[in-house]
C-alpha positions as a Markdown table, in Angstrom:
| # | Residue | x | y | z |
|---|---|---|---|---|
| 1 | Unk | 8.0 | 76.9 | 47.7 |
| 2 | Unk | 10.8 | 75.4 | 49.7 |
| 3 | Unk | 9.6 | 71.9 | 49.8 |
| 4 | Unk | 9.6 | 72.3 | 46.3 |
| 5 | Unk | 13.0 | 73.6 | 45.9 |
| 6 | Unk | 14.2 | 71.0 | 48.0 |
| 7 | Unk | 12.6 | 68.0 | 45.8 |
| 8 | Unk | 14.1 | 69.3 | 43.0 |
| 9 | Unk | 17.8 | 69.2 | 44.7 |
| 10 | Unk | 17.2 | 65.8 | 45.7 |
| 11 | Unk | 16.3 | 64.3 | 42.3 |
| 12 | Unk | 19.4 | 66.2 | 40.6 |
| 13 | Unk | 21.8 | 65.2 | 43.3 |
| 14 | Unk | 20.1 | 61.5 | 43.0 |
| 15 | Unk | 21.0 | 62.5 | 38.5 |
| 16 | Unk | 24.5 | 63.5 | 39.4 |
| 17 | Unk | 25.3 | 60.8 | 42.8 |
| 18 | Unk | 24.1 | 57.5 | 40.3 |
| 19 | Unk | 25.2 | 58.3 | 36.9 |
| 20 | Unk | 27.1 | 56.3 | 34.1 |
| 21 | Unk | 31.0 | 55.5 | 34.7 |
| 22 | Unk | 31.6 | 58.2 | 31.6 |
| 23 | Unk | 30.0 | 60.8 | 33.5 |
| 24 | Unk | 32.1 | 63.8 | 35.4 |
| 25 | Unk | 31.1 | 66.1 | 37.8 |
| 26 | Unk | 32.2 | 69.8 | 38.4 |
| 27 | Unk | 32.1 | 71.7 | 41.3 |
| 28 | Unk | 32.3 | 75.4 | 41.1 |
| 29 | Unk | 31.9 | 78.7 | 43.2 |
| 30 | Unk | 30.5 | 82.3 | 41.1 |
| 31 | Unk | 32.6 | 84.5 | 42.5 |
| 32 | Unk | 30.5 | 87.4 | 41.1 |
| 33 | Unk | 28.0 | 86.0 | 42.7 |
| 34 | Unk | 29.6 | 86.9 | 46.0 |
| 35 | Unk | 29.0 | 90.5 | 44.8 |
| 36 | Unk | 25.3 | 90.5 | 44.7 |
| 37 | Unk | 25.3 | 88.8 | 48.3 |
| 38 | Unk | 24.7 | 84.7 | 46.4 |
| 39 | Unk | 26.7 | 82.5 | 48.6 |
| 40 | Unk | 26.8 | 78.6 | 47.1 |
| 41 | Unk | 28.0 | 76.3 | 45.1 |
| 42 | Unk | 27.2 | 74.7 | 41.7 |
| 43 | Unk | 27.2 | 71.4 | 40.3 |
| 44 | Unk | 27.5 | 70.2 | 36.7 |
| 45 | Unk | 26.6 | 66.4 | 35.9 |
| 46 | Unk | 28.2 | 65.6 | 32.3 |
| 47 | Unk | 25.1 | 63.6 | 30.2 |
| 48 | Unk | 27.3 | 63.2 | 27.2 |
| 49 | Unk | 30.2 | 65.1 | 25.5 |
| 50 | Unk | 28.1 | 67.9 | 24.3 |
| 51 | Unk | 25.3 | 67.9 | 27.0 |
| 52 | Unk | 25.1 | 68.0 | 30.6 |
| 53 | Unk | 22.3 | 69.0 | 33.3 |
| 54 | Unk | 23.5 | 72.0 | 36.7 |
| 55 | Unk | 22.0 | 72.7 | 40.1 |
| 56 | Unk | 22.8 | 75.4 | 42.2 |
| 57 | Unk | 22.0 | 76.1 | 45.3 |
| 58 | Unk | 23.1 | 79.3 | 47.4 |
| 59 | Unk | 22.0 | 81.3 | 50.7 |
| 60 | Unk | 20.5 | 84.7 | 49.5 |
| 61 | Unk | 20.7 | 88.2 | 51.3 |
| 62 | Unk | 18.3 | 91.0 | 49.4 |
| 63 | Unk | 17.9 | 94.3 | 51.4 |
| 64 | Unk | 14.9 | 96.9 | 50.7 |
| 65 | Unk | 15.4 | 100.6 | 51.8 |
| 66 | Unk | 11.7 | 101.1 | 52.2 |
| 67 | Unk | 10.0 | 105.1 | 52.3 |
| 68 | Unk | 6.3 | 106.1 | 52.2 |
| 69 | Unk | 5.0 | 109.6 | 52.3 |
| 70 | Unk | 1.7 | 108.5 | 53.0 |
| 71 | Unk | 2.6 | 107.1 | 56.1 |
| 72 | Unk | 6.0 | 109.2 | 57.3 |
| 73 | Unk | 8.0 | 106.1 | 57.1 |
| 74 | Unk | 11.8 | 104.9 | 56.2 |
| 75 | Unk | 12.4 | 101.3 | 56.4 |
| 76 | Unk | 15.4 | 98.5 | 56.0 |
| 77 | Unk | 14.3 | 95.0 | 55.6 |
| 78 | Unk | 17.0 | 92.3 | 55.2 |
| 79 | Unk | 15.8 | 89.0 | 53.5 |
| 80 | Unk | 17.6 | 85.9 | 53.6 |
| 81 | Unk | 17.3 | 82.6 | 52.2 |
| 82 | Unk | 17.5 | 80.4 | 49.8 |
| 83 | Unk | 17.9 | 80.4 | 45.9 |
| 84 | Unk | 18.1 | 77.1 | 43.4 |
| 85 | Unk | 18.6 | 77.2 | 39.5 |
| 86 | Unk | 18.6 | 73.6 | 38.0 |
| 87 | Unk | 19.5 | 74.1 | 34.0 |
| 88 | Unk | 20.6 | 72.0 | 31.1 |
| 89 | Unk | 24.1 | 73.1 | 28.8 |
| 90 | Unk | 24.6 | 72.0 | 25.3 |
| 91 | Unk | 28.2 | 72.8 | 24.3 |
| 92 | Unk | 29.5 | 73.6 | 20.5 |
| 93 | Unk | 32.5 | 72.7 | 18.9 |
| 94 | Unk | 33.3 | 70.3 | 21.6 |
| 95 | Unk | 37.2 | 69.4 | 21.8 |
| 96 | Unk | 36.8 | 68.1 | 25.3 |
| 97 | Unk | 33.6 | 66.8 | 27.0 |
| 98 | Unk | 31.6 | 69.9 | 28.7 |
| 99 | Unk | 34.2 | 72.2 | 27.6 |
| 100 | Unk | 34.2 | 75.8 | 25.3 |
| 101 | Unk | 31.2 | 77.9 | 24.2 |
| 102 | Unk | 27.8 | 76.3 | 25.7 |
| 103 | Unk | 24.0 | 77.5 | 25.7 |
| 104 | Unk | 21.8 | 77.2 | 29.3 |
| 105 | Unk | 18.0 | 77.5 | 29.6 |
| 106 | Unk | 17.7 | 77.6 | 33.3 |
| 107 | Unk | 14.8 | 78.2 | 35.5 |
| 108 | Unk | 15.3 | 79.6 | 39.3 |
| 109 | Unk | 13.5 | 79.6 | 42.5 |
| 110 | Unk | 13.8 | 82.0 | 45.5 |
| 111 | Unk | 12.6 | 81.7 | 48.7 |
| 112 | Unk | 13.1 | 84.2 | 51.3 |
| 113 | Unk | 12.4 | 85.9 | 55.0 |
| 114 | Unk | 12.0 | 88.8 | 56.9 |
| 115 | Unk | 11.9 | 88.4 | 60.7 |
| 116 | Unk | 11.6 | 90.7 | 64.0 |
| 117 | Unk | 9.4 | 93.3 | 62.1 |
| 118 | Unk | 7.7 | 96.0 | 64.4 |
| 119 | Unk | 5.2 | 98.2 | 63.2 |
| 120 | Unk | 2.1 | 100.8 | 64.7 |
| 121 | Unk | -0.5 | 100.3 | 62.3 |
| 122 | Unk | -4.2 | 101.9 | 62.4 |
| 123 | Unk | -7.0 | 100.4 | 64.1 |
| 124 | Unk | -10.2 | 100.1 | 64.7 |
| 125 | Unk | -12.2 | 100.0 | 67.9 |
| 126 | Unk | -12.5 | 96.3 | 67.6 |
| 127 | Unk | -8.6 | 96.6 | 67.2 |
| 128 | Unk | -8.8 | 95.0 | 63.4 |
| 129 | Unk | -6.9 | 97.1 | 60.4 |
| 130 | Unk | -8.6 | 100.6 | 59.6 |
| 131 | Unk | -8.4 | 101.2 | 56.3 |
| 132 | Unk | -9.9 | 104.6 | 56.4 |
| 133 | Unk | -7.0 | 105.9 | 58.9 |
| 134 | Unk | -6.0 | 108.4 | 55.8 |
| 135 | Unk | -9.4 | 109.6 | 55.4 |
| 136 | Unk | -9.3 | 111.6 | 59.1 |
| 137 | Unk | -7.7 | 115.0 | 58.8 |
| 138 | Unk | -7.4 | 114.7 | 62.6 |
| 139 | Unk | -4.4 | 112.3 | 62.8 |
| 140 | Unk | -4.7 | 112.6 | 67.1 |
| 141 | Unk | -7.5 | 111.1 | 66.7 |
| 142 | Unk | -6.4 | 107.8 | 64.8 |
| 143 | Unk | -5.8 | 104.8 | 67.1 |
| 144 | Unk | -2.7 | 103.0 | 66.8 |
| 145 | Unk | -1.2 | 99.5 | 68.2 |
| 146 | Unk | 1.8 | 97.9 | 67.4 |
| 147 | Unk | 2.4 | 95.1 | 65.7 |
| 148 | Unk | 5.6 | 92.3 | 65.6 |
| 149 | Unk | 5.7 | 90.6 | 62.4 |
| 150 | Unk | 7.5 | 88.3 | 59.7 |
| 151 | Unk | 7.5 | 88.8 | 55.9 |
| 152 | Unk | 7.7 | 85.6 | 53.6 |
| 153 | Unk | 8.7 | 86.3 | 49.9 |
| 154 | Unk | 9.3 | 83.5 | 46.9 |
| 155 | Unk | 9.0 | 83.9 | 43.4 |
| 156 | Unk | 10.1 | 81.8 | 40.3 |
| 157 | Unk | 11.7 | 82.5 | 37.1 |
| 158 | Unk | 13.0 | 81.4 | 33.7 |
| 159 | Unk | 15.7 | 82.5 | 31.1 |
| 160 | Unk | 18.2 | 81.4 | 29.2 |
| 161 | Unk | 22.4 | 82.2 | 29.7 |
| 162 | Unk | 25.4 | 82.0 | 27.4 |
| 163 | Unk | 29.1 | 81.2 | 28.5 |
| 164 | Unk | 32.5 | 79.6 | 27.8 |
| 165 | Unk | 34.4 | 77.1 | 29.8 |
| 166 | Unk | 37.7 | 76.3 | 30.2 |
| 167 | Unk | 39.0 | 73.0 | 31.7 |
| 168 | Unk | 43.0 | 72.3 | 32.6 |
| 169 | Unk | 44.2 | 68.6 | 32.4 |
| 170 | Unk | 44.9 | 69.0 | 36.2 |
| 171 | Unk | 41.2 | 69.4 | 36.5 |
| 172 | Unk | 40.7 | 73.0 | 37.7 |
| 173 | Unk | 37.8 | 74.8 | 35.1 |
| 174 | Unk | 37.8 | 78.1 | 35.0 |
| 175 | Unk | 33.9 | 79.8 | 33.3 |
| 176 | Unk | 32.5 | 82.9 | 32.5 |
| 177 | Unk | 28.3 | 83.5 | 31.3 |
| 178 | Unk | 25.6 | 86.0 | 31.1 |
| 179 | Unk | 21.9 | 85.9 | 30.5 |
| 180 | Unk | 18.5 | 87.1 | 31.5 |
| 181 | Unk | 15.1 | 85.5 | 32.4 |
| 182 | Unk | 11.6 | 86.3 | 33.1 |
| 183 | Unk | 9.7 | 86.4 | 37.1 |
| 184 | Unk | 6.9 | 85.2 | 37.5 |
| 185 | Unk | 4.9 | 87.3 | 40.1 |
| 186 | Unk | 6.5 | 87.1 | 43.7 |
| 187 | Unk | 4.3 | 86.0 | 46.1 |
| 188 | Unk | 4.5 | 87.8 | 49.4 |
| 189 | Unk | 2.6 | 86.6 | 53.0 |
| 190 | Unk | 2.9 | 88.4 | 56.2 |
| 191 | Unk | 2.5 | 86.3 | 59.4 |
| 192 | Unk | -0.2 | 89.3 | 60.4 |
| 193 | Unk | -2.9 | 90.3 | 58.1 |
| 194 | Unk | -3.6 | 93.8 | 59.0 |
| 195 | Unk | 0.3 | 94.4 | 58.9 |
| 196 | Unk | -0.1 | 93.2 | 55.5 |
| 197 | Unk | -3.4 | 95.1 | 54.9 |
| 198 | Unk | -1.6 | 98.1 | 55.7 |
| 199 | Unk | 1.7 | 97.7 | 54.0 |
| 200 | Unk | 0.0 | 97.1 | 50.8 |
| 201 | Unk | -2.2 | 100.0 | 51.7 |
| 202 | Unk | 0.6 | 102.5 | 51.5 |
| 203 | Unk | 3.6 | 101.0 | 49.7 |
| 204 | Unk | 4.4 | 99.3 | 46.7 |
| 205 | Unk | 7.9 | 97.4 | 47.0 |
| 206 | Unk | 6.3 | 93.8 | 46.6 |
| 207 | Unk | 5.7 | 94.7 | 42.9 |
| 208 | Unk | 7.9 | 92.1 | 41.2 |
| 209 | Unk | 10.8 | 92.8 | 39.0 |
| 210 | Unk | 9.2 | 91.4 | 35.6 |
| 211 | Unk | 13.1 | 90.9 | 34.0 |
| 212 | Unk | 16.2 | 89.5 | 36.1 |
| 213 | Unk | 19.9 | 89.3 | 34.5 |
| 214 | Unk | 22.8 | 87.0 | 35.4 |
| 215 | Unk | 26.2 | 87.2 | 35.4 |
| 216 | Unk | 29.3 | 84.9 | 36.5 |
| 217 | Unk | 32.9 | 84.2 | 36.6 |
| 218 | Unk | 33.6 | 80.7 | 38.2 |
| 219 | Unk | 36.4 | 78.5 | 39.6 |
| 220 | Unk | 36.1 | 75.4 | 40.3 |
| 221 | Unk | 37.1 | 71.4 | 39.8 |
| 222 | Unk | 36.2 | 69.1 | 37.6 |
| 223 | Unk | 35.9 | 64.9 | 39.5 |
């Protein structure tokens, strides 16, 4: 997932870095994004007056309070990494180039990870996963080992956002927007098996969000 996300930053910076003399760039910061822990910037590459193609790229922190009854457990996992959202605007009733009420299909992708987990997990006497541990009434008589671990999670997604931008002559922009997309399914890989094995066993936080919403108040500058 990251070796895609980083291909696709390369070829729009290569879209925005090597474009026609007409073109503008502008540089902005969501400063709701700051809210919900998105720290990054965004760049907007004009096309034309009316159409224009946006990357952004920002360091992700997502934090899971984690409980299972089956297993007497309360958990905090902090995930951090990276998120990307390449999208195309088309503006209406254009005065200015890139400027006033515009349409944005986006798509996003999110890449991030746990680390330092510890965990005592049920075994077996060949010290593998046992995933009948719940099955024994006698719990003192389940074998236990503990287990260091790292969580990787991505996932994708697609939607579409609606906003309004406002540009001084001095250059500074000033934009507001809102939308919502789809996920697709998040993909989730433990760097141990039977931690994963058990995890899935007797929790279900890995379930993806099927509908994601976005929000944003920018600043920024237009080159």
């Amino acid at each position: 997932m990251m070796k895609k996300m980083t291909k696709i930053a390369v070829v729009l910076m290569a879209v925005f870095t090597f474009g026609n003399a007409y073109s503008q760039i502008d540089v902005k910061a969501n400063l709701l994004g700051f809210a919900f822990n998105d720290y990054g910037l965004y760049g907007e590459y004009s096309i034309s007056e009316n159409m224009s193609a946006q990357l952004g790229v920002m360091y992700n922190r997502t934090t899971f309070n984690l409980t299972s009854t089956a297993a007497n457990i309360t958990e905090k996992r902090v995930y951090s990494g990276m998120k990307v959202i390449p999208s195309f605007r088309f503006y209406f009733g254009v005065d200015d180039p890139t400027e006033g009420f515009f349409v944005e299909p986006y798509v996003r992708f999110k890449s991030q990870k746990f680390n330092g987990g510890h965990v005592k997990i049920p075994v077996d006497n060949n010290g593998n996963y046992d995933s009948h541990w719940a099955d024994d009434n006698n719990s003192s008589t389940v074998k236990y080992e503990e287990r260091t671990y790292s969580v990787n999670r991505s996932k994708a997604g697609f939607g579409i956002a609606f906003g309004r931008k406002w540009v001084h002559d001095s250059g500074f922009l000033f934009e507001t927007f809102g939308g919502f997309g789809k996920n697709t399914p998040t993909k989730v890989v433990y760097s141990d098996k039977d931690v994963q094995d058990y995890y899935n066993g007797i929790i279900s936080f890995d379930n993806p969000i099927k509908i994601h919403f976005r929000i944003g108040a920018s600043i920024g500058w237009r080159f």
